[in-house]
C-alpha positions as CSV (number, residue, x, y, z in Angstrom):
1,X,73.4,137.4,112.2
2,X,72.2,137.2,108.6
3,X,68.5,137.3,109.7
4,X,68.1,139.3,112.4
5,X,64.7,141.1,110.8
6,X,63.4,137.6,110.6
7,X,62.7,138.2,107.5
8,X,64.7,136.1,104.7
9,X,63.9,132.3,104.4
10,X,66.2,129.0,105.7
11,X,67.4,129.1,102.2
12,X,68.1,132.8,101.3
13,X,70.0,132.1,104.7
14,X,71.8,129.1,103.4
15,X,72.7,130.4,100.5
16,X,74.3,134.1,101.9
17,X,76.4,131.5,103.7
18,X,77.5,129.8,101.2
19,X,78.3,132.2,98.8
20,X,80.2,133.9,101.6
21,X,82.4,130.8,102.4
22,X,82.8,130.1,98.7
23,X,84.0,133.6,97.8
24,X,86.4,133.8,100.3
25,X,87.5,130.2,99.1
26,X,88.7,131.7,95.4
27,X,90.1,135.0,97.1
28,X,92.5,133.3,99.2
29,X,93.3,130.1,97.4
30,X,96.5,130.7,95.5
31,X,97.7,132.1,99.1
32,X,97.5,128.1,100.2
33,X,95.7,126.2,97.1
34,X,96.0,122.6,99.0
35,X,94.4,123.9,102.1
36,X,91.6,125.8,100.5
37,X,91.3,122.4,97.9
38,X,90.6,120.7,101.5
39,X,88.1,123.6,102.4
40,X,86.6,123.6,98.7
41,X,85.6,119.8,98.8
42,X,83.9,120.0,102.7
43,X,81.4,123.4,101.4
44,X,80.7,121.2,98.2
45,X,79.6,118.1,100.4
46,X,78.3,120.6,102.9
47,X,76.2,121.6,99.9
48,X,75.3,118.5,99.0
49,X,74.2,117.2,102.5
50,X,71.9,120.5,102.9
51,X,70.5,120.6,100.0
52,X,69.7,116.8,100.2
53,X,68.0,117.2,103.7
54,X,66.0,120.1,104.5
55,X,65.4,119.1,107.9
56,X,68.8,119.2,109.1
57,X,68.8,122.8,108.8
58,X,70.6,123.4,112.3
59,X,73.1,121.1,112.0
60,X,73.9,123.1,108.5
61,X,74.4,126.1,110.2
62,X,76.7,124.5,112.7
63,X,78.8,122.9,110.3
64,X,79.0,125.6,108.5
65,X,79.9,127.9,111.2
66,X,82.7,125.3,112.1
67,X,83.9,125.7,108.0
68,X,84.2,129.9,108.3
69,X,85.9,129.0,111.8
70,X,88.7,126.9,110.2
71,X,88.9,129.1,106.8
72,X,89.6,132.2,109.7
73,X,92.2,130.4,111.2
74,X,93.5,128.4,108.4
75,X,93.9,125.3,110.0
76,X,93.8,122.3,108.4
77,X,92.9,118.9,109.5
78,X,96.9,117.7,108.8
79,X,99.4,117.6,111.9
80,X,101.7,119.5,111.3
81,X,105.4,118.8,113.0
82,X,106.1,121.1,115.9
83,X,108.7,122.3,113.9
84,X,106.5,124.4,111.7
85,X,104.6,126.0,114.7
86,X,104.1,129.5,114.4
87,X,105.9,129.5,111.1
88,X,102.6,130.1,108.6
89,X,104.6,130.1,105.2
90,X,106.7,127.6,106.0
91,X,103.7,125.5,107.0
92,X,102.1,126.3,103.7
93,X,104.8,125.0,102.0
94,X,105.2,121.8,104.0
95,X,101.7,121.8,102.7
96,X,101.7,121.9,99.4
97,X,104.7,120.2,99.1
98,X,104.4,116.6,97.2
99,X,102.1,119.1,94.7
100,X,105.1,121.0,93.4
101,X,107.7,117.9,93.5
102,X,104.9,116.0,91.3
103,X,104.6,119.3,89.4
104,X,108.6,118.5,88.1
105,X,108.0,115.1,87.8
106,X,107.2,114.3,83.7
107,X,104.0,111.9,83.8
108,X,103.2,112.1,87.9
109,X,99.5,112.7,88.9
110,X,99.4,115.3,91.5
111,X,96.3,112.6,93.2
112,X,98.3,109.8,92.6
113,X,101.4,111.0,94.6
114,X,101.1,109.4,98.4
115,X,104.2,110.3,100.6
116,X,104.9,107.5,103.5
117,X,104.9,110.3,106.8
118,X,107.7,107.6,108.1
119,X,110.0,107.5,104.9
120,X,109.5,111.3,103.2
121,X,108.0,113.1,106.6
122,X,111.5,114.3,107.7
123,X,112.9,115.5,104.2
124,X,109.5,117.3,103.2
125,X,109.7,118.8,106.7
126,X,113.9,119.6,106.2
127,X,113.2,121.0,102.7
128,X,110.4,122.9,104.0
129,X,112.5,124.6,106.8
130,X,115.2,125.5,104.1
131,X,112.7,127.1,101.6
132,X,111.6,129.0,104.5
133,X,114.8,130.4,105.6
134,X,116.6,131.0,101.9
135,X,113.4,132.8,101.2
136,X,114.2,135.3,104.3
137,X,117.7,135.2,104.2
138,X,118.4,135.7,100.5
139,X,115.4,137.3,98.6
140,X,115.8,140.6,97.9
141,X,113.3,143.4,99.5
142,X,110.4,144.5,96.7
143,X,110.7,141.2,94.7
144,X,107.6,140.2,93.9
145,X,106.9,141.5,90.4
146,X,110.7,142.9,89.6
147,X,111.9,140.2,86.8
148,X,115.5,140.5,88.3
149,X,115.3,140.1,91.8
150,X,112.4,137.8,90.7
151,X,115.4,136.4,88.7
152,X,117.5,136.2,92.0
153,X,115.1,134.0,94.0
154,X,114.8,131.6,91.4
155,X,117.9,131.0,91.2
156,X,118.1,130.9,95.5
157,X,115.4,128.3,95.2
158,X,116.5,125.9,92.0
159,X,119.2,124.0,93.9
160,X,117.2,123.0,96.5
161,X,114.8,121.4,93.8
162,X,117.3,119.3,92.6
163,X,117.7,121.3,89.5
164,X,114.2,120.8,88.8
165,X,112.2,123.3,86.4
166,X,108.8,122.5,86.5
167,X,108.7,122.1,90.5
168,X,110.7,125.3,90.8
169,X,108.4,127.0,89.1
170,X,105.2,125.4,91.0
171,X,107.0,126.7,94.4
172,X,108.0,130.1,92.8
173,X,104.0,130.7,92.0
174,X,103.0,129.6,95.8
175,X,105.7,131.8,97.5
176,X,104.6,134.8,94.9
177,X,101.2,134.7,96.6
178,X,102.5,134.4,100.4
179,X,102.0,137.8,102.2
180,X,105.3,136.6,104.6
181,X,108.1,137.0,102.0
């Protein structure tokens, strides 16, 4: 649709593209940062691949058009439990999840933290679930930049942390930037 005069070049093409997916990439990405992390690294080896090949110009586009396809949808290439169906902020925290408990933890790498779906799956998917419903049950209407009922949902949300500061924190900065609460 970018070309229909026929008259920009493969590249100006390419490029319009790209720009396009990467801008929409920093918009959204403190909505769901591990999600559009995912979508960040396939445009950069998108990038590389078409910039390496210039005669695999079509199957650019394609992949390309399957990149804005997932970014509009915002689906990952994760399973997700059939628990979190149809629930889109608690997904994004089941998401982003082992970020924010490495985020407490003192000398953790955020790379370097691999849950085992078997042995952390059903607590990451239980703590997920109670985020999600403390968040709709007990923050308080207009609280996103009030520091008091901003207050009150920190304090909703540091017991199920364990306590934990720096991971309470983490999760308060993804739920500020979630539309749903």
């Amino acid at each position: 649709k970018l070309n229909e005069k026929g008259k920009l070049s493969k590249n100006a093409i390419a490029e319009g593209i790209i720009n396009n997916i990467r801008k929409t990439i920093i918009r959204e990405q403190l909505t769901d940062p591990r999600f559009y992390e995912q979508m960040s690294k396939l445009l950069e080896d998108l990038i590389a691949r078409s910039r390496a090949d210039a005669a695999a110009y079509e199957e650019f586009l394609r992949q390309a058009e399957a990149l804005v396809k997932r970014l509009a949808t915002k689906h990952s290439d994760g399973e997700v439990p059939a628990a979190l169906h149809g629930k889109r902020e608690a997904t994004v925290i089941y998401n982003n999840l082992p970020r924010i408990l490495a985020a407490g933890r003192a000398k953790a790498e955020v790379d370097g933290v691999v849950e085992s779906r078997e042995e952390f799956g059903n607590e990451r998917l239980r703590l997920a679930l109670e985020i999600d419903r403390v968040m709709r049950e007990r923050a308080p209407a207009g609280w996103k930049g009030d520091q008091a009922r901003e207050a009150q949902v920190l304090n909703a949300l540091f017991p199920l942390l364990d306590r934990d500061r720096e991971a309470t924190a983490a999760l308060f900065e993804l739920l500020k930037n979630q539309p749903g609460y």
